[in-house]
VOBA-1610 file (N, C-alpha, C; in pm, whole numbers, padded with zeros to 5 digits, always signed):
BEGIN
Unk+00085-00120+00000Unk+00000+00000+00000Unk+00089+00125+00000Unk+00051+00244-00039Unk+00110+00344-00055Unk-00016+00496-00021Unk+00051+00584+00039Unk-00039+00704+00017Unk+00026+00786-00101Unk-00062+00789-00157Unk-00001+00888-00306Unk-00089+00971-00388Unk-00018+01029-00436Unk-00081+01182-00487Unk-00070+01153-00674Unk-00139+01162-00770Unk-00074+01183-00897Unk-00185+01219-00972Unk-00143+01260-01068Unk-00218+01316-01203Unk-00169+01291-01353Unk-00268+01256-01421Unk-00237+01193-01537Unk-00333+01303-01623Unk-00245+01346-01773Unk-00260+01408-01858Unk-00285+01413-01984Unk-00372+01494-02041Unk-00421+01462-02194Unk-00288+01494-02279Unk-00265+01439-02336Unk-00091+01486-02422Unk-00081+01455-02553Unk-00035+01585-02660Unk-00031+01544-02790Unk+00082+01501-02790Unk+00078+01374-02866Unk+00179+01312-02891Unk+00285+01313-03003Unk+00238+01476-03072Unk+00374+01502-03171Unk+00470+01590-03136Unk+00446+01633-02979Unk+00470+01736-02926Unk+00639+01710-02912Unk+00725+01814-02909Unk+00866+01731-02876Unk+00897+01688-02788Unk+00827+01721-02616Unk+00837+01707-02498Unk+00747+01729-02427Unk+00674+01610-02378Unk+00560+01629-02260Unk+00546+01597-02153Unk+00453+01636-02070Unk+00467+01564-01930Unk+00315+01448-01935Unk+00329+01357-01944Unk+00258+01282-01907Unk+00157+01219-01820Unk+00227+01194-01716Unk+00190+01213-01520Unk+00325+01230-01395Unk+00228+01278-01278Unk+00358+01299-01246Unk+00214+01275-01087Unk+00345+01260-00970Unk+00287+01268-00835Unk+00432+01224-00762Unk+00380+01246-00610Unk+00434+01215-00531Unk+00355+01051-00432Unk+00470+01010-00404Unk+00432+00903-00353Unk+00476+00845-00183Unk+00416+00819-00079Unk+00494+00818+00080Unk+00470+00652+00049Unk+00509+00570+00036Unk+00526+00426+00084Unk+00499+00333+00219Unk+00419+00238+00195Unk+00430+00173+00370Unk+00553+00055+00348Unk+00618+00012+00402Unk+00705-00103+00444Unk+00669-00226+00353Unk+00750-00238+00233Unk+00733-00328+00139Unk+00608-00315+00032Unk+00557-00227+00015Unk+00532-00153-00124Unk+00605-00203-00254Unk+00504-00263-00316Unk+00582-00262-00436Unk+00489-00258-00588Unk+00576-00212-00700Unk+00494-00240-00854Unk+00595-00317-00912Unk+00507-00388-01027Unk+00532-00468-01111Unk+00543-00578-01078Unk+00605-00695-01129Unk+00699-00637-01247Unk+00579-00610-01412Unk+00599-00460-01428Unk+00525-00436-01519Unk+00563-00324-01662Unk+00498-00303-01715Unk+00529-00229-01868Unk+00482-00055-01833Unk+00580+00035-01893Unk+00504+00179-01915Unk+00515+00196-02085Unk+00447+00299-02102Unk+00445+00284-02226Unk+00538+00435-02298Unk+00590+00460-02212Unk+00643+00616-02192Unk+00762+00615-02082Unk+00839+00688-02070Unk+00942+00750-01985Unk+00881+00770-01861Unk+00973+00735-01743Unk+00928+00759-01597Unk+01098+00761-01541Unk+01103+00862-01472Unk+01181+00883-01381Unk+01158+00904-01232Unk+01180+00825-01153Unk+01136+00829-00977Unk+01264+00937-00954Unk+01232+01001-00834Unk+01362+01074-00779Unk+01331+00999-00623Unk+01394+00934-00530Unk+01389+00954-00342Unk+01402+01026-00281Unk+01312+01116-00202Unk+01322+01197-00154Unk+01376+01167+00034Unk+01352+01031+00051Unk+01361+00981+00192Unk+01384+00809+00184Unk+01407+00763+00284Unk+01420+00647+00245Unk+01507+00478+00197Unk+01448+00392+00165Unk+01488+00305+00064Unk+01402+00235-00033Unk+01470+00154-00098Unk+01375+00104-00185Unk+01498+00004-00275Unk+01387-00074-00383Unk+01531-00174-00466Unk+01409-00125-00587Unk+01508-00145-00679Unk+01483-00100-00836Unk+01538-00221-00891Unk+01444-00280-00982Unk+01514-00371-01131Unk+01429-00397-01275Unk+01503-00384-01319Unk+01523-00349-01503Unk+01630-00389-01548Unk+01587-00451-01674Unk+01683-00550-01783Unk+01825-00648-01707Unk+01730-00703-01597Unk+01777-00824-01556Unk+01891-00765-01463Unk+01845-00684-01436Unk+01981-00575-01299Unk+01910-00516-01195Unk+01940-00519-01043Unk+01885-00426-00925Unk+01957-00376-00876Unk+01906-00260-00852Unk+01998-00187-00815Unk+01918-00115-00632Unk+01965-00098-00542Unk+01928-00047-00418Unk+01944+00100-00410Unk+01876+00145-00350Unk+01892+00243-00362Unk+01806+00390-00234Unk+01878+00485-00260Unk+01817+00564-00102Unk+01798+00694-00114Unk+01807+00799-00052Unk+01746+00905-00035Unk+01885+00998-00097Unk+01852+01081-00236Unk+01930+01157-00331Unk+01941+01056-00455Unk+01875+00949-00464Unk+01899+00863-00605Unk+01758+00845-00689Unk+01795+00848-00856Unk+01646+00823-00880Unk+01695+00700-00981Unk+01567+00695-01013Unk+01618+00599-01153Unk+01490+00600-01227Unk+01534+00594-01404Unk+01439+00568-01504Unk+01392+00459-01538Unk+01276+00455-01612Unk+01184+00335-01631Unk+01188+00356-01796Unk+01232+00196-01860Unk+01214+00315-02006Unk+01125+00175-02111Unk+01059+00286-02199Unk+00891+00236-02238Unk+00924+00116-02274Unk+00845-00006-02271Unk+00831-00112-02298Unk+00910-00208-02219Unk+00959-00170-02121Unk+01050-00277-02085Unk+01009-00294-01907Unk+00965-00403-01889Unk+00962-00488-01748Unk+01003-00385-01635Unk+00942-00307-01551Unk+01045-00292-01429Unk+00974-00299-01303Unk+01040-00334-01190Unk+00993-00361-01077Unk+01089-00270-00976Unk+00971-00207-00856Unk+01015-00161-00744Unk+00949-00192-00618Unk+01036-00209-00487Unk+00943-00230-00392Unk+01031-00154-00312Unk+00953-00122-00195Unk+00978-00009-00089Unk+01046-00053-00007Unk+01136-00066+00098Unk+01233-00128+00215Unk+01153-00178+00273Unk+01176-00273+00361Unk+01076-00322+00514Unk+01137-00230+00611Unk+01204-00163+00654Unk+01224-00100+00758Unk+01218+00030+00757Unk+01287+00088+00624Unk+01236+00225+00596Unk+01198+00280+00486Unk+01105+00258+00436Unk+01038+00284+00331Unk+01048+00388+00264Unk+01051+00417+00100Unk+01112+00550+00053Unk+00942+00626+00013Unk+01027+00722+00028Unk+00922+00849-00035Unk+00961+00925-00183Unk+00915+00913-00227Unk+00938+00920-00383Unk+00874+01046-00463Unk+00905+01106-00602Unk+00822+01225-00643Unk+00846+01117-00791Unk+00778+01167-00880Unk+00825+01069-01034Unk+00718+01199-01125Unk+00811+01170-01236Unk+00760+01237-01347Unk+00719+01121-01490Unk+00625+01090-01555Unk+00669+01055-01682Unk+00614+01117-01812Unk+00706+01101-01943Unk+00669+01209-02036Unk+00717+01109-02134Unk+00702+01199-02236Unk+00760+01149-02395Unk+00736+01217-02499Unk+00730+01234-02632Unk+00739+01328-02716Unk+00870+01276-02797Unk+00880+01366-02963Unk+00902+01310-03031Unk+01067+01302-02966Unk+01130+01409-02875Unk+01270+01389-02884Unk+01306+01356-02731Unk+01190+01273-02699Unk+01231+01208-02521Unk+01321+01119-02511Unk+01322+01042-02635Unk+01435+00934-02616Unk+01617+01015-02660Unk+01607+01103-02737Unk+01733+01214-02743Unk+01801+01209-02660Unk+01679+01326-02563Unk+01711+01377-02427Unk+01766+01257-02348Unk+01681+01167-02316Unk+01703+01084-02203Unk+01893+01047-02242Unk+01892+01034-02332Unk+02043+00946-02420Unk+02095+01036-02376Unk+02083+01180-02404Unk+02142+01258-02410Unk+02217+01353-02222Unk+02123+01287-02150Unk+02124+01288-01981Unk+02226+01141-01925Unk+02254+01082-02056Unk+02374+00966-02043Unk+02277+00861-01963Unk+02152+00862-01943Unk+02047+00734-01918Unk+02014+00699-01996Unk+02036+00505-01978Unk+01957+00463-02064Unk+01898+00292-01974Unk+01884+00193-02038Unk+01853+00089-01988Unk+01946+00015-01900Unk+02038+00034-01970Unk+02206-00041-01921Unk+02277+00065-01798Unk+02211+00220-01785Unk+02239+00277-01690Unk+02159+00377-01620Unk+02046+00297-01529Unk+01951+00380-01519Unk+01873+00447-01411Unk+02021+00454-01335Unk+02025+00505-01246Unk+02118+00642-01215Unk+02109+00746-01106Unk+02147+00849-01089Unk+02121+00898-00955Unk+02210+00982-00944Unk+02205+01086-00816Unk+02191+01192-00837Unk+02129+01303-00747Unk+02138+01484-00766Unk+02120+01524-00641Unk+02174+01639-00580Unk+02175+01637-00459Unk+02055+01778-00470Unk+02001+01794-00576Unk+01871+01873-00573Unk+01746+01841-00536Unk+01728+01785-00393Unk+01590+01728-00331Unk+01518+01807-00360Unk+01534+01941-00279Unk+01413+02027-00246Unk+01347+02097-00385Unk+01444+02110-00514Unk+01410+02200-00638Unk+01340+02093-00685Unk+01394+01965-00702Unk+01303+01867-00754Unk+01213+01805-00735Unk+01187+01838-00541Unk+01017+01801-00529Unk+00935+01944-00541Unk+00992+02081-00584Unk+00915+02229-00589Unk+00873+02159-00722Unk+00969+02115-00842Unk+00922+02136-00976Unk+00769+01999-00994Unk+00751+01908-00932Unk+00648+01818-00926Unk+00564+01852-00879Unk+00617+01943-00734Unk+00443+02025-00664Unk+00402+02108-00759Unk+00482+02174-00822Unk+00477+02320-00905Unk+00349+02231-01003Unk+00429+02119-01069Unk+00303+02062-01172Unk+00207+02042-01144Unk+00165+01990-01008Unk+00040+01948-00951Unk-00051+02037-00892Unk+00017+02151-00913Unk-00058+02250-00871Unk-00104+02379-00970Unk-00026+02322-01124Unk-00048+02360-01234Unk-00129+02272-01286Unk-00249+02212-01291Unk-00307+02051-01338Unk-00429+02086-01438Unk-00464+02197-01542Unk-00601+02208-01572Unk-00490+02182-01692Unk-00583+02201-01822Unk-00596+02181-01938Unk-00580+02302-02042Unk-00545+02423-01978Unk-00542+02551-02041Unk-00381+02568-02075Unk-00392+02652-02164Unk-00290+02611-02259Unk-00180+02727-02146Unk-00188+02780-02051Unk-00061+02867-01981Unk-00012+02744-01880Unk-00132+02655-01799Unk-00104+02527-01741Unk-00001+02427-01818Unk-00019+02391-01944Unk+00041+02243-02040Unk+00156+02342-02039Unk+00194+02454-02108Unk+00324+02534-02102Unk+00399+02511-02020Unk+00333+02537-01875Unk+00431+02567-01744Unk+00478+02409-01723Unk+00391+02291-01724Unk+00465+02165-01675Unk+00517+02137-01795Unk+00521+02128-01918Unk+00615+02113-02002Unk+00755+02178-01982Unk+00780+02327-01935Unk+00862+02388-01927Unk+00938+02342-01781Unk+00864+02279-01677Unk+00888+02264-01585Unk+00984+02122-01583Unk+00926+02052-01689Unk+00969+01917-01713Unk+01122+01953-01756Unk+01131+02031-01833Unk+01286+02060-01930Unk+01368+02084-01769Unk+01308+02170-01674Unk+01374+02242-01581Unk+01418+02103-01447Unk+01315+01982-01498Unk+01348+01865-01377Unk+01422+01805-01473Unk+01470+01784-01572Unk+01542+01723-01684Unk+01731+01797-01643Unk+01693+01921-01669Unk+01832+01970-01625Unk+01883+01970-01486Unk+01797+01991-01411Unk+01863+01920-01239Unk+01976+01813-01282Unk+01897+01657-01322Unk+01962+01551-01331Unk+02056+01599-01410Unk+02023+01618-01511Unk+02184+01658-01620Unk+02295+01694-01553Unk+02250+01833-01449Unk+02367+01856-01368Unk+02440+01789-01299Unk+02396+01673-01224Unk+02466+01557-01139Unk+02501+01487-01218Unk+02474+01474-01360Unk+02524+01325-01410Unk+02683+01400-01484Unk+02829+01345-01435Unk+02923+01340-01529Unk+02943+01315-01659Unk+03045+01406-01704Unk+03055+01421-01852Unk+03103+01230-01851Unk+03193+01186-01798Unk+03234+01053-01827Unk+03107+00964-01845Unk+03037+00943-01726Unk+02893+00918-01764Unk+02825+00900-01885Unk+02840+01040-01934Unk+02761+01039-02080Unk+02860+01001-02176Unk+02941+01025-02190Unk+02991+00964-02322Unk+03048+00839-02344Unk+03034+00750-02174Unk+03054+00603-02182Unk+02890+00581-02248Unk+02784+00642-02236Unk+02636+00598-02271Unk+02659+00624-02449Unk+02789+00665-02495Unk+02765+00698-02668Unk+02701+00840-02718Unk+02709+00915-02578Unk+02647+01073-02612Unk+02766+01171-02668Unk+02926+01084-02715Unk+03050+01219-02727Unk+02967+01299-02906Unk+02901+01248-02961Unk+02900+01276-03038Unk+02762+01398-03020Unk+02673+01351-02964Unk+02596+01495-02854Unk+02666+01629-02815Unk+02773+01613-02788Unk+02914+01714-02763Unk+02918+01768-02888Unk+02945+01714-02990Unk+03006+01771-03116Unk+02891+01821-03204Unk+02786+01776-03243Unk+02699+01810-03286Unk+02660+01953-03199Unk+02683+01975-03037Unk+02627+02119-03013Unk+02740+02219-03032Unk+02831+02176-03056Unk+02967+02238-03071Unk+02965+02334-03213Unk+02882+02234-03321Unk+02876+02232-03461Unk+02748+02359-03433Unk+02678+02344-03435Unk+02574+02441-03369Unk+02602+02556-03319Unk+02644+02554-03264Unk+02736+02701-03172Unk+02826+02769-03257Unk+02878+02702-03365Unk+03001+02752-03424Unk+02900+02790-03558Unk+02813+02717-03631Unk+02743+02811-03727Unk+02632+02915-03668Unk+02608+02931-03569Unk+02516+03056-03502Unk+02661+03156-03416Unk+02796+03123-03423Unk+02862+03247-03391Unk+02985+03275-03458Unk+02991+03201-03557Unk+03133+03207-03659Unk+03123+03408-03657Unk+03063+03440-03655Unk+03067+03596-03730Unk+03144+03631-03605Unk+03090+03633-03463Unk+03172+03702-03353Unk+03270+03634-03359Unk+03392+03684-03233Unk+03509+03696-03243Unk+03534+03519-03158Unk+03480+03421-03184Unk+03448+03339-03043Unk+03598+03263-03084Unk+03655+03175-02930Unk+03781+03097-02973Unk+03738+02937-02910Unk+03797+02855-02905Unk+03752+02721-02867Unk+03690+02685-02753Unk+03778+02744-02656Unk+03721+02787-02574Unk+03587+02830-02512Unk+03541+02907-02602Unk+03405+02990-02577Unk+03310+02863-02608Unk+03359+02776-02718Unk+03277+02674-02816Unk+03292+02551-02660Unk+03399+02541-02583Unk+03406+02404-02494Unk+03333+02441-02342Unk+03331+02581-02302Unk+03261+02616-02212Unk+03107+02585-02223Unk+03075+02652-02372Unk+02881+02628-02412Unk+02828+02503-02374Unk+02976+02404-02456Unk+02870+02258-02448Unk+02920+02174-02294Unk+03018+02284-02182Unk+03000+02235-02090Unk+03105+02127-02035Unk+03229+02125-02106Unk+03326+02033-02123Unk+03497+02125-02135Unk+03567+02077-02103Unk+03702+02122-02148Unk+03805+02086-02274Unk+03841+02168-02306Unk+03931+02242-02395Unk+03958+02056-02471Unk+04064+02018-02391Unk+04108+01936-02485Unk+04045+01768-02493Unk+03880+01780-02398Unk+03792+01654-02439Unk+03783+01681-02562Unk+03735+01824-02566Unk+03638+01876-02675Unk+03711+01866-02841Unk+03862+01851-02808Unk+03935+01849-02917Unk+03949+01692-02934Unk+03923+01585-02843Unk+03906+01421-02867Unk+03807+01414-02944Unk+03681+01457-02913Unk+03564+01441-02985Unk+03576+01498-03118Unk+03594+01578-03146Unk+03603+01619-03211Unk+03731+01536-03370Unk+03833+01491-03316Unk+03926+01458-03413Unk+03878+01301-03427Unk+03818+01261-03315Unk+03736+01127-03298Unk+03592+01091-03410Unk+03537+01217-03420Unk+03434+01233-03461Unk+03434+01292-03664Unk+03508+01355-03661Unk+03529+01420-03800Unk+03663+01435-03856Unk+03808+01420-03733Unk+03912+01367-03851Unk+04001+01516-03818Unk+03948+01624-03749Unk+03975+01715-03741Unk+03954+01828-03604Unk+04062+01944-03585Unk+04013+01955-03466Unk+03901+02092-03449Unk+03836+02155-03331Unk+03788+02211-03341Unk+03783+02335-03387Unk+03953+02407-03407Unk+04008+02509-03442Unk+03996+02542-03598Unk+04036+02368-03655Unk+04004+02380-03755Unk+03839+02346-03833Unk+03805+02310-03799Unk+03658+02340-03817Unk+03606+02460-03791Unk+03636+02536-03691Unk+03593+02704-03690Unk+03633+02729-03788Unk+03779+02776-03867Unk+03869+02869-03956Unk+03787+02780-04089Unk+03799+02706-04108Unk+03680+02626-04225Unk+03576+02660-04251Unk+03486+02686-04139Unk+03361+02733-04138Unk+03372+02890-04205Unk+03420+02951-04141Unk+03436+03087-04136Unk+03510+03134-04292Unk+03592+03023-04320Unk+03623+03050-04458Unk+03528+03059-04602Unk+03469+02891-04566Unk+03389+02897-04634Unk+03257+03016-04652Unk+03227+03083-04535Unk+03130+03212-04549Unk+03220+03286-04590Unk+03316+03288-04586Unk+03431+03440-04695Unk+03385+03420-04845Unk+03384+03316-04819Unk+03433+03228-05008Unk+03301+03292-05058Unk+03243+03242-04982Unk+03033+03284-05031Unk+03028+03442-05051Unk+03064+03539-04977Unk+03042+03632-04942Unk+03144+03695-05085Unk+03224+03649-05086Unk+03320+03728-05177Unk+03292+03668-05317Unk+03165+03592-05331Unk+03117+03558-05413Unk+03023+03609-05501Unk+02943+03623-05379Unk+02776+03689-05396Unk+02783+03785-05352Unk+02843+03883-05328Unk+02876+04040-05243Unk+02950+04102-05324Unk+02979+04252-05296Unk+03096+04334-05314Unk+03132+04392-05211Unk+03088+04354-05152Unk+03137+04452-05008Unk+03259+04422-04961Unk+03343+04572-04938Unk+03458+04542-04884Unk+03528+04416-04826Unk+03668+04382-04850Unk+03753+04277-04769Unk+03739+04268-04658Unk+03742+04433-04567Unk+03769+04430-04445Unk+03628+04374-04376Unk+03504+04452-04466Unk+03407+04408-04391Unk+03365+04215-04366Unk+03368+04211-04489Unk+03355+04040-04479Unk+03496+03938-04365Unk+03561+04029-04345Unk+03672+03971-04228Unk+03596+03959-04115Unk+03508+04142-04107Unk+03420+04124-03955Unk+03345+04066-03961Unk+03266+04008-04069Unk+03154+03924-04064Unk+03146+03803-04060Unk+03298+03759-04069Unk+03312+03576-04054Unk+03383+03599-03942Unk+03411+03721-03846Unk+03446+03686-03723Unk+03584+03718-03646Unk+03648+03823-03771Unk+03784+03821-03777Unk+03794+03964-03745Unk+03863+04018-03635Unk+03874+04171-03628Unk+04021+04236-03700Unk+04123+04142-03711Unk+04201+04212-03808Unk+04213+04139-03922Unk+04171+04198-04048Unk+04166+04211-04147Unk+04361+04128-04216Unk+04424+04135-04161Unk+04555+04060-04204Unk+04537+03908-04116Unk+04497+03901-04023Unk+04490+03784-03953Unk+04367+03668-04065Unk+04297+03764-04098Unk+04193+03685-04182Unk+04264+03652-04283Unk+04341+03765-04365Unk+04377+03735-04544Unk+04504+03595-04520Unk+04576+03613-04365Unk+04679+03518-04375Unk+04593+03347-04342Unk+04448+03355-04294Unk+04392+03186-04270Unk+04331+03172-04401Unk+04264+03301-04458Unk+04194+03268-04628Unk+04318+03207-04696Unk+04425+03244-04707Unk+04551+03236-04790Unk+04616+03048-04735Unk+04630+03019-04577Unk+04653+02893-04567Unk+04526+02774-04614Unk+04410+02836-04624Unk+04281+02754-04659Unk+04305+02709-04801Unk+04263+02885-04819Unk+04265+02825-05019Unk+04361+02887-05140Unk+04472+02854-05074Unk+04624+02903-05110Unk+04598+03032-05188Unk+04552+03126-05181Unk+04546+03267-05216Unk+04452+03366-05146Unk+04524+03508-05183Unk+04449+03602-05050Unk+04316+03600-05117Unk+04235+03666-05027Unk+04107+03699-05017Unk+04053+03749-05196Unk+04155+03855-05170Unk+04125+03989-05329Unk+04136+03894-05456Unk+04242+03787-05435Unk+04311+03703-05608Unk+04165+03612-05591Unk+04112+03553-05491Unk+04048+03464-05492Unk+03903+03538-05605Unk+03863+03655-05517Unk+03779+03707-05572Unk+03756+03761-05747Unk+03925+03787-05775Unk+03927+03852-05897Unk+03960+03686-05961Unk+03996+03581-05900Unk+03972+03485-06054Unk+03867+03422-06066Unk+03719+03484-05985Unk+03560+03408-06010Unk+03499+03473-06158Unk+03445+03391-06201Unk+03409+03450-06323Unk+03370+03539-06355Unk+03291+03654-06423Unk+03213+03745-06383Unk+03104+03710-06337Unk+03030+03617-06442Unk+02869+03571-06417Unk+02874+03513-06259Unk+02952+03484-06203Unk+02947+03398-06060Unk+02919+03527-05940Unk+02873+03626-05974Unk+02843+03714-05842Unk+02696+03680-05878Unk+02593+03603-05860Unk+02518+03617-05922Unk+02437+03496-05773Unk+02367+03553-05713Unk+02286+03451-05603Unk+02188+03383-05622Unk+02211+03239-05608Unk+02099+03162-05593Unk+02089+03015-05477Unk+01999+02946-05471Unk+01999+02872-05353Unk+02071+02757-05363Unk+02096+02668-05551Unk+02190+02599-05513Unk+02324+02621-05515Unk+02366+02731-05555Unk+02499+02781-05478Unk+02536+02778-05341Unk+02431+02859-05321Unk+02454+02856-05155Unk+02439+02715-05073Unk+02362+02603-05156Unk+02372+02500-05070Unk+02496+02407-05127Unk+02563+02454-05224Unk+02661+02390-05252Unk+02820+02441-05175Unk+02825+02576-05092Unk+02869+02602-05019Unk+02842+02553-04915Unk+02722+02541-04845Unk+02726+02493-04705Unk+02760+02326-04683Unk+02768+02246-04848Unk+02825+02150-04816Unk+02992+02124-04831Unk+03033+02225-04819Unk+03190+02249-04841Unk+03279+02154-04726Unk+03219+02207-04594Unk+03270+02135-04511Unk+03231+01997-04471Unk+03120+01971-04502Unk+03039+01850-04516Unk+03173+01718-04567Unk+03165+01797-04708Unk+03278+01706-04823Unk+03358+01638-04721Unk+03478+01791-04671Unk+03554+01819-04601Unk+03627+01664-04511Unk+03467+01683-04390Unk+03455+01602-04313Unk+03463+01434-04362Unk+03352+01401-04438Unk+03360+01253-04464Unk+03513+01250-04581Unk+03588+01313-04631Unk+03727+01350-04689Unk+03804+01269-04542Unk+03830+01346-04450Unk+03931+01328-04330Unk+03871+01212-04237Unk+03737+01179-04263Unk+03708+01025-04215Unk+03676+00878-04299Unk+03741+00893-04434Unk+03729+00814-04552Unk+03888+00726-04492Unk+03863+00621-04420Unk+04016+00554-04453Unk+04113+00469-04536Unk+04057+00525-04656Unk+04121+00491-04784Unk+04179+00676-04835
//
């Protein structure tokens, strides 16, 4: 038996992220579910307590600061301690990019368990839902938004080692890749790119030479080239300006990486395009943005 609180929700299911149901739960002395099926994502957090957890033929014990996920279709069983029984809060959701995320929080079946030493924020964000519970569209907002906000708690406790033993290094690089085409224009250095996604300097350069053959430095000056190339294509606008616009504040620092890229300065490059080639259209431009694309499967081809 259990005293428990929960609420279950109407949810579109093309949505990218939803909350499903969620409650809090106080346990009596050997409490237990399953062994049974969800059809969706569930994460318990302990707020007090003990309890044993098992899924895909593993148990794990567990106590007060630990949660663990339940993930859709698969068998899991919990029962409450005989002596001190846990008290529990749980969320479950899904949507089209729940299984991402979850991967992406370095949980999965094979590791599905965790710690956060955020009790009190993570039983506010479950009351917060339950006390947000109608059907109006400022309500579904706030526990959706609330959900992202109990999603990043855990993120925070879980180690970078963590995740990229779960197969998430490439999660790293892909936001890296992201960051660097939304700021190639400012002045940003690797740095700025290994802080965003939350990691240091020279993981970020493993993943990276791991991942595409190359390091992150050079993938910026690539990037940034290739928008010169475009620009001094389809533009007339000054040298200097297109330096500031791929990100470069001195104008010689730029002509000397255009010149190691594509063995000539900026100006020769420009004066040997044809005439007709200042001339804009979309598969140009998408034949530029696959420049580095090439690039990449080029430096990971091992032939």
């Amino acid at each position: 038996m259990e005293k428990a609180y929960k609420l279950l929700f109407n949810t579109e299911e093309t949505d990218d992220l939803y909350v499903y149901c969620c409650g809090l739960s106080q346990t009596l002395p050997g409490h237990s579910f399953g062994p049974a099926l969800k059809p969706h994502f569930m994460i318990h957090y302990c707020l007090s307590g003990k309890g044993r957890f098992s899924i895909g033929g593993n148990k794990y014990d567990l106590e007060e600061g630990y949660g663990f996920l339940i993930v859709p279709d698969e068998l899991a069983y919990y029962v409450s301690d005989d002596k001190d029984p846990w008290t529990y809060v749980w969320i479950g959701f899904g949507g089209r990019r729940a299984g991402e995320i979850v991967s992406q929080l370095g949980l999965s079946l094979q590791q599905p368990v965790f710690k956060s030493e955020a009790s009190k924020p993570i039983y506010d964000i479950v009351k917060d839902m339950m006390d947000h519970n109608t059907f109006s569209v400022e309500d579904v907002l706030r526990r959706n938004g609330l959900l992202s906000l109990f999603l990043s708690l855990i993120a925070s406790g879980i180690s970078v080692s963590q995740k990229s033993d779960s197969g998430s290094g490439n999660y790293y690089v892909n936001r890296a890749q992201a960051y660097i085409r939304s700021n190639y224009c400012n002045p940003i250095k690797v740095t700025d790119i290994a802080n965003y996604v939350c990691i240091n300097r020279s993981y970020l350069y493993t993943l990276f030479e791991n991942a595409l053959g190359i390091s992150p430095q050079q993938y910026l000056t690539s990037y940034r080239i290739a928008k010169a190339k475009e620009l001094l294509q389809l533009t007339s606008i000054p040298i200097e300006s297109i330096a500031i616009s791929c990100g470069y504040s001195d104008p010689l620092v730029f002509s000397k990486a255009f010149r190691q890229e594509c063995g000539m300065s900026p100006s020769a490059y420009r004066k040997s395009l044809p005439k007709g080639d200042n001339i804009s259209s979309k598969e140009h431009l998408a034949q530029v943005e696959k420049l580095i694309e090439e690039r990449q499967l080029e430096s990971n081809d091992p032939n």
